[in-house]
N, C-alpha and C positions, 0 to 999 in steps of 0.2 A: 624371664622378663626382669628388668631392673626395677628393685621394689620403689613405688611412690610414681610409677611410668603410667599406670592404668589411671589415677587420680589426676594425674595431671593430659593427659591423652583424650579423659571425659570432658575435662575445661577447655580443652581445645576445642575438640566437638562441638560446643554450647558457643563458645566464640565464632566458629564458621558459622554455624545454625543462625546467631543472629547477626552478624555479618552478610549473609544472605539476604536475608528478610530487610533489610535496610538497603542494601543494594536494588532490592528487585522493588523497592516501594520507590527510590528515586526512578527508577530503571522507568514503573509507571507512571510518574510526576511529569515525566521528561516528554513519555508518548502523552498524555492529554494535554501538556501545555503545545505539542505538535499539531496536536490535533486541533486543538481551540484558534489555533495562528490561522492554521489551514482553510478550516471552516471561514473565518471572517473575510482571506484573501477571496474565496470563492464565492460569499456574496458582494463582496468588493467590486468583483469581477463583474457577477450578474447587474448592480446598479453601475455598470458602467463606468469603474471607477479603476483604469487600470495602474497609476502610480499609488495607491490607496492598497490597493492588494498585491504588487511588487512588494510593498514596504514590508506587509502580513508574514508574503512567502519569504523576504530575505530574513525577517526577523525569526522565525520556522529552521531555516536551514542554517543559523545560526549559535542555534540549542548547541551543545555540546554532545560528540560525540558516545553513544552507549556502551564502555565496555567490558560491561557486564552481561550485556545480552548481544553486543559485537555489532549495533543497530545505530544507524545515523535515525535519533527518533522521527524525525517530516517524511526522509523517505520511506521507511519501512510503514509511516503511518497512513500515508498515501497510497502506495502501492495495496495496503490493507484494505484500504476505502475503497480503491475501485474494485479487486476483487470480492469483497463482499456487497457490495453494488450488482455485479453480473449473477453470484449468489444467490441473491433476495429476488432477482428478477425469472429464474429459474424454478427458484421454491414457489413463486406465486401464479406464473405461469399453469393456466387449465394443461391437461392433457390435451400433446396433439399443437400448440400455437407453441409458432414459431418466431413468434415477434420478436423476442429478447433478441435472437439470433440476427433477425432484419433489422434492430438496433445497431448490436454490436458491429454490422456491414458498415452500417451508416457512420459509426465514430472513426471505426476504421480509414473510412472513404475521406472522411474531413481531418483527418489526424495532424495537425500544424507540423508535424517533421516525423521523422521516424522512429525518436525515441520514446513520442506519446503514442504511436503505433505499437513501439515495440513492449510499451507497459499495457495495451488494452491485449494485446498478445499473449504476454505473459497472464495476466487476470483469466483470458480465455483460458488457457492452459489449467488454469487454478480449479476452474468450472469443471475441464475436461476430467480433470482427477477424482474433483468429488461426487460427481454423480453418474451414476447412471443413467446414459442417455438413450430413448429411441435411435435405431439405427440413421434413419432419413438426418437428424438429427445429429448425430455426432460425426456424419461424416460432412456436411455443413461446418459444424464447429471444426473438424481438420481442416479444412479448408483454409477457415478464416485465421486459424495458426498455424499454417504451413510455414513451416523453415525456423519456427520460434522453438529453439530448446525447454523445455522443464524445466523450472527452477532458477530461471535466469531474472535478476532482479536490474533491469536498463538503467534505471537513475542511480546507481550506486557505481555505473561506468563511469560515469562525467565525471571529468574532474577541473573543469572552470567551473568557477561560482557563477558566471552571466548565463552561461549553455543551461549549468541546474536549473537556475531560479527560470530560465526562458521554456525549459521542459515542465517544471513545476508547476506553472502559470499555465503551460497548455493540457496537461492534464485534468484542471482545475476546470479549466474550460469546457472538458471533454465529458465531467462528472456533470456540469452547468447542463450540457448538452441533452447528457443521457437523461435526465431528470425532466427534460423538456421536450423528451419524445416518447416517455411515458405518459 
């Protein structure tokens, strides 16, 4: 080893190290200022306020892109939201009720196009992974994600800004929903 390489090799270290840590605290800056956009589009939405909550969602899909953690922050924070939405509705769910599931039909059925389908799909898929389901049950949940790959993140396909923000909106719509058939 080249003497003065270990001394200078440990500052580097301590420079990534916190290089890091500043990265990943913008990294989170970026998801709650997505998230805070998102949330007001979607009460924007609910008081019937749909140029009010366009403006929310384009100013959202606007954030700059994460490439740090390789995340446009609205979609990844969105796509988040509804799978922890299916989530919470799972964990709360008695043993045995199958409602979540007779939700998830129901957003499915109403889905404004395919790609707010193919994110309540993806979310299901999200559910399928982390729990353990009663059988009756998880083959219901195959059902309702048939043909939908694992890991497949739909709004990160689009690449018009109008298709985004018109997915984005009906997603938003879709969380409006679920939260009102609960």
């Amino acid at each position: 080893m080249v003497p003065g390489t270990e001394h200078a090799e440990r500052h580097l270290n301590i420079t990534r190290q916190a290089s890091g840590a500043l990265l990943s605290a913008e990294s989170e800056a970026s998801q709650e200022a997505a998230g805070n956009l998102l949330t007001k589009a979607a009460a924007r939405l609910e008081a019937g306020d749909e140029a009010r909550a366009r403006h929310f969602v384009e100013r959202a899909l606007h954030l700059p892109y994460d490439d740090f953690e390789g995340i446009h922050p609205a979609v990844w924070w969105l796509e988040m939201e509804v799978s922890s939405h299916f989530s919470e509705e799972v964990e709360l769910a008695p043993d045995g009720d199958q409602g979540w599931l007779d939700r998830a039909g129901v957003l499915l059925a109403e889905a404004s196009d395919e790609t707010v389908a193919a994110v309540i799909r993806a979310a299901l898929n999200d559910v399928a992974a982390e729990f353990h389901l009663p059988r009756p049950e998880a083959l219901r949940l195959s059902r309702l994600t048939a043909g939908e790959p694992f890991g497949r993140e739909p709004l990160t396909e689009l690449d018009d800004a109008d298709r985004l923000a018109d997915a984005v909106l009906g997603v938003l719509r879709t969380l409006n929903r679920q939260a009102d058939l609960i």
